[in-house]
C-alpha positions as CSV (number, residue, x, y, z in Angstrom):
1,X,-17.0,8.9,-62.4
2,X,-17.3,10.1,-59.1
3,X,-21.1,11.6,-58.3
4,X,-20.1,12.9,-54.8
5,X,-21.0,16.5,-54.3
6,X,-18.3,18.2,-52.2
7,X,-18.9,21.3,-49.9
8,X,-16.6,23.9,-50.7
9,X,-17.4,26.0,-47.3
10,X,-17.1,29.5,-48.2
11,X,-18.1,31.7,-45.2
12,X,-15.3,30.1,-43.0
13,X,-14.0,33.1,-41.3
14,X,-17.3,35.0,-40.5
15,X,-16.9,37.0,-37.6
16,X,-13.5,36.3,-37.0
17,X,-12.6,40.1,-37.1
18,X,-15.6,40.8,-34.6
19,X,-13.8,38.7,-32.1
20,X,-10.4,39.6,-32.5
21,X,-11.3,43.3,-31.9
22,X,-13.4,41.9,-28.7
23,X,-10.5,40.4,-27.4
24,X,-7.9,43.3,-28.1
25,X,-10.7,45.6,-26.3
26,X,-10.6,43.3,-23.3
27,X,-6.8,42.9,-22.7
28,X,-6.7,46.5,-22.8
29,X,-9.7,47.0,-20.7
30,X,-7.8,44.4,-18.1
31,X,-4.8,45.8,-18.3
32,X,-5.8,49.3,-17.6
33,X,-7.9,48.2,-14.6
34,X,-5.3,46.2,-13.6
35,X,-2.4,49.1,-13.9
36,X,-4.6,51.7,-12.2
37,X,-5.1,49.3,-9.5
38,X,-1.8,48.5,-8.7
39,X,-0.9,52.6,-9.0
40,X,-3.3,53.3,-6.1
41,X,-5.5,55.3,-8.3
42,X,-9.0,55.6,-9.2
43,X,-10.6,53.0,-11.7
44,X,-12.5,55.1,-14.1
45,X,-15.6,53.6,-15.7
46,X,-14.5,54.2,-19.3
47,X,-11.9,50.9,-18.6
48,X,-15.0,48.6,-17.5
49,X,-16.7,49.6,-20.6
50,X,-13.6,49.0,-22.9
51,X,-14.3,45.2,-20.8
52,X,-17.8,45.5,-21.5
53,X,-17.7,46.3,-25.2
54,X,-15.1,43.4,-26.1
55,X,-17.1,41.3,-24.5
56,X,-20.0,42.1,-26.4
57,X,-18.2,42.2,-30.2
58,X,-17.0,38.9,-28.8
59,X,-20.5,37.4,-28.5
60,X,-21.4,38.9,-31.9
61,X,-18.5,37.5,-33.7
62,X,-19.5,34.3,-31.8
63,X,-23.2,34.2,-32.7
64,X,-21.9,35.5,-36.8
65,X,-19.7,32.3,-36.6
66,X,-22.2,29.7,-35.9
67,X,-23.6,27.8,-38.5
68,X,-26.7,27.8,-40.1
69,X,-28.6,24.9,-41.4
């Protein structure tokens, strides 16, 4: 008879979905910038926001995937 409790851990993917929308908002913020850029045109803010706000859902889904104890 085996009195070991195992974990089961059961919040294993929390904030995974945060950060993969941040990350899908930065490439495309990068890329834009980066497109306009090399076009000769003007870079609009709404592409260092799109930067901005994936870095931010990033750091969300960062600080919802940290442990607590």
């Amino acid at each position: 008879m085996n009195d070991d409790i195992t974990e089961i851990p059961c919040d294993d993917n929390r904030g995974a979905i945060f950060r993969i929308f941040g990350v899908i908002l930065v490439i495309l913020g990068w890329l834009d910038t980066m497109l306009l850029w090399r076009g000769g045109f003007e870079i609009i803010p709404f592409h260092a926001m799109l930067i901005v706000t994936g870095l931010l859902l990033y750091m969300i889904g960062a600080i919802r995937r940290r442990k607590k104890f």
